[in-house]
C-alpha positions in Angstrom: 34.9 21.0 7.7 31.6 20.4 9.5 30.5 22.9 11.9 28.7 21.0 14.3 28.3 22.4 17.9 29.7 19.0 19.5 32.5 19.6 16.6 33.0 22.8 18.1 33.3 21.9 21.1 36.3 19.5 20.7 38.0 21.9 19.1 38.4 24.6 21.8 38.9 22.2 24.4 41.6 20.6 22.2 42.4 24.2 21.6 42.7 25.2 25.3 44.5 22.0 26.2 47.2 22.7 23.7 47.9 26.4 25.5 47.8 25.1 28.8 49.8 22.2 27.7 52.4 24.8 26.1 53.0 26.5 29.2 53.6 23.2 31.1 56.0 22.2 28.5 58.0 25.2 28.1 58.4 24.7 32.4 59.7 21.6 31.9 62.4 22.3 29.7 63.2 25.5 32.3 63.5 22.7 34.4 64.9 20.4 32.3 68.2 22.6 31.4 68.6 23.8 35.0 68.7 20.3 35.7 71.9 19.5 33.4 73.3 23.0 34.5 73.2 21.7 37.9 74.8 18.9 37.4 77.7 20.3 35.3 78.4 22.2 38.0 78.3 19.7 40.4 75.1 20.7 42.5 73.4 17.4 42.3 71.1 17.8 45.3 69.3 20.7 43.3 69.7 19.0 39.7 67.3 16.1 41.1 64.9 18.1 42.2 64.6 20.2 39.1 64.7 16.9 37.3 61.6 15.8 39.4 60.0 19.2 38.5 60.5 18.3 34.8 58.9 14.7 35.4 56.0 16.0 37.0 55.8 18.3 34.0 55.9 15.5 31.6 52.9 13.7 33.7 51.0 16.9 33.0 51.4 17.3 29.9 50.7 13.9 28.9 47.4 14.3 30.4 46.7 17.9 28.5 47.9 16.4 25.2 44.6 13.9 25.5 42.1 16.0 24.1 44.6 17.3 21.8 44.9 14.4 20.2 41.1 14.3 19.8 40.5 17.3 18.9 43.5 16.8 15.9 41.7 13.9 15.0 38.4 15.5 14.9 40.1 18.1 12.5 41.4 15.8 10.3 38.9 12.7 10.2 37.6 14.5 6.9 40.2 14.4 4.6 41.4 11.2 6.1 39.1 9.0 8.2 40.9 5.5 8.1 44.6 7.2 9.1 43.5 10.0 11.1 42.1 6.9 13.5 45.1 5.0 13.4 47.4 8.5 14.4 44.9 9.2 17.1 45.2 5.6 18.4 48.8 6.0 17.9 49.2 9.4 20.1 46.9 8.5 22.8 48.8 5.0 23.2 52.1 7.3 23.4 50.5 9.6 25.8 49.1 7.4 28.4 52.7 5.2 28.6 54.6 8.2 28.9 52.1 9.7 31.5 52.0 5.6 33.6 55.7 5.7 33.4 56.8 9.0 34.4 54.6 8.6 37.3 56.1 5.5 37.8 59.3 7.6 38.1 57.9 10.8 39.9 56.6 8.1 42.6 59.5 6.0 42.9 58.1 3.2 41.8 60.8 2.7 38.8 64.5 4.1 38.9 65.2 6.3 36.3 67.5 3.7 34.8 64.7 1.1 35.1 62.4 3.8 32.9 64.3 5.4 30.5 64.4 2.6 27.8 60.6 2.6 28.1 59.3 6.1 28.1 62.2 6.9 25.3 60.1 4.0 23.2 57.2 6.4 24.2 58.7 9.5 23.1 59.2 7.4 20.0 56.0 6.9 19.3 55.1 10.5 20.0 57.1 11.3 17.2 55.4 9.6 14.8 52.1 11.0 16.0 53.2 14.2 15.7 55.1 13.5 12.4 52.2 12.0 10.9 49.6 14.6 12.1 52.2 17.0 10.8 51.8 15.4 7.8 47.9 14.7 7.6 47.6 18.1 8.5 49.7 19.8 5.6 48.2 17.6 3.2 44.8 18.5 3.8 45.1 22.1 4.3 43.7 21.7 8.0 46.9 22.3 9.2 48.7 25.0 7.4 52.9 24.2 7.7 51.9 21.1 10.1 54.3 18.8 8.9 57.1 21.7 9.7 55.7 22.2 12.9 55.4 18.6 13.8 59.2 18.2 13.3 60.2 21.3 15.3 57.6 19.7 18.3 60.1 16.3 17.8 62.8 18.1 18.5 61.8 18.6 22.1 63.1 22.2 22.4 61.0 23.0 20.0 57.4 21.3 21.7 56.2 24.6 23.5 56.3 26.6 20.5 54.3 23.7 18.3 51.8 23.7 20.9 50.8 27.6 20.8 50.9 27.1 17.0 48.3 24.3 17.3 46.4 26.0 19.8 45.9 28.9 17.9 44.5 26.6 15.0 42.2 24.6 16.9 40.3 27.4 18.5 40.3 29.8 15.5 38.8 26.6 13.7 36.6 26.3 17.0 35.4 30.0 15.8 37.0 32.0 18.8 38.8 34.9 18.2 42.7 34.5 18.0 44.3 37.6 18.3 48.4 38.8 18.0 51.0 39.5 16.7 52.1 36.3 16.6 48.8 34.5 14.9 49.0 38.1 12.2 52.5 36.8 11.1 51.9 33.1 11.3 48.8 33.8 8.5 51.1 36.0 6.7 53.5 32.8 6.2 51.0 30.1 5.7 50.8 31.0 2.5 54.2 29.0 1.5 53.8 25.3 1.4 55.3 22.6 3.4 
């Protein structure tokens, strides 16, 4: 992969965006099961407003996941330029209507029932990008266990921990240090294939 500095410079921020976008995540799914707790236990007042805390949290991280998306691209134009397009094209498209819709929702512009439908065709689509990123990413080697990774993101639950992962990825690739426990055992199993 080239080493160019405006290269580079995707990279980290993609690399960056992924942490920060990790951490907003893994809030909204705090959120996002205290919400159903709630509600199980009857305490609806609370349950909507840590379901508008998870919204909110989705709006974010739509907008983090945007240079993520470029800076995945960027990583994987290489080893395929036509489809790494296409996937970008395909995650940014995902990312803006689920960032437009749950603001819609977050605003009270759309009732929830009025939204759902939509930003679940969103998530959709999200799928695929990751999926398929997943995928491009295993194929080429850029991405070591990236098709693995991509499913656990679809899962939902499992988004947080895909983002770290990536992080650590884009900004070792960026050429900053990456450091932990975590990053020594994740090399230590790269070495199976997906």
């Amino acid at each position: 992969m080239t080493t160019r500095p405006e290269t580079t410079s995707v990279l980290r921020l993609g690399g960056w965006a992924a942490y920060v976008n990790g951490v907003v995540s893994a809030i909204g799914l705090v959120f996002l099961i205290a919400m159903y707790a709630s509600f199980a236990l009857g305490a609806t007042s609370p349950g909507l407003v840590f379901g508008w805390i998870n919204d909110v949290s989705a709006v974010i991280a739509a907008v983090l996941i945007l240079p993520v998306v470029v800076a995945v691209h960027v990583l994987l134009r290489p080893h395929a330029p036509l489809l790494s397009g296409l996937v970008m094209v395909i995650g940014i498209g995902a990312n803006v209507a689920i960032m437009i819709l749950q603001s819609l929702l977050v605003v009270e512009a759309l009732t929830f029932e009025e939204e759902i439908g939509l930003v679940l065709v969103a998530f959709l689509v999200l799928v695929v990008w990751l999926v398929m990123t997943g995928y491009l990413g295993s194929r080429s080697g850029a991405l070591p266990r990236g098709l693995r990774m991509g499913l656990l993101a679809a899962t939902y639950v499992g988004y947080p921990i895909w983002a770290f992962w990536l992080a650590r990825h884009l900004l070792r690739l960026a050429g900053e240090p990456v450091s932990s426990p975590v990053v020594g055992a994740e090399r230590q199993m790269a070495t199976t294939d997906d």
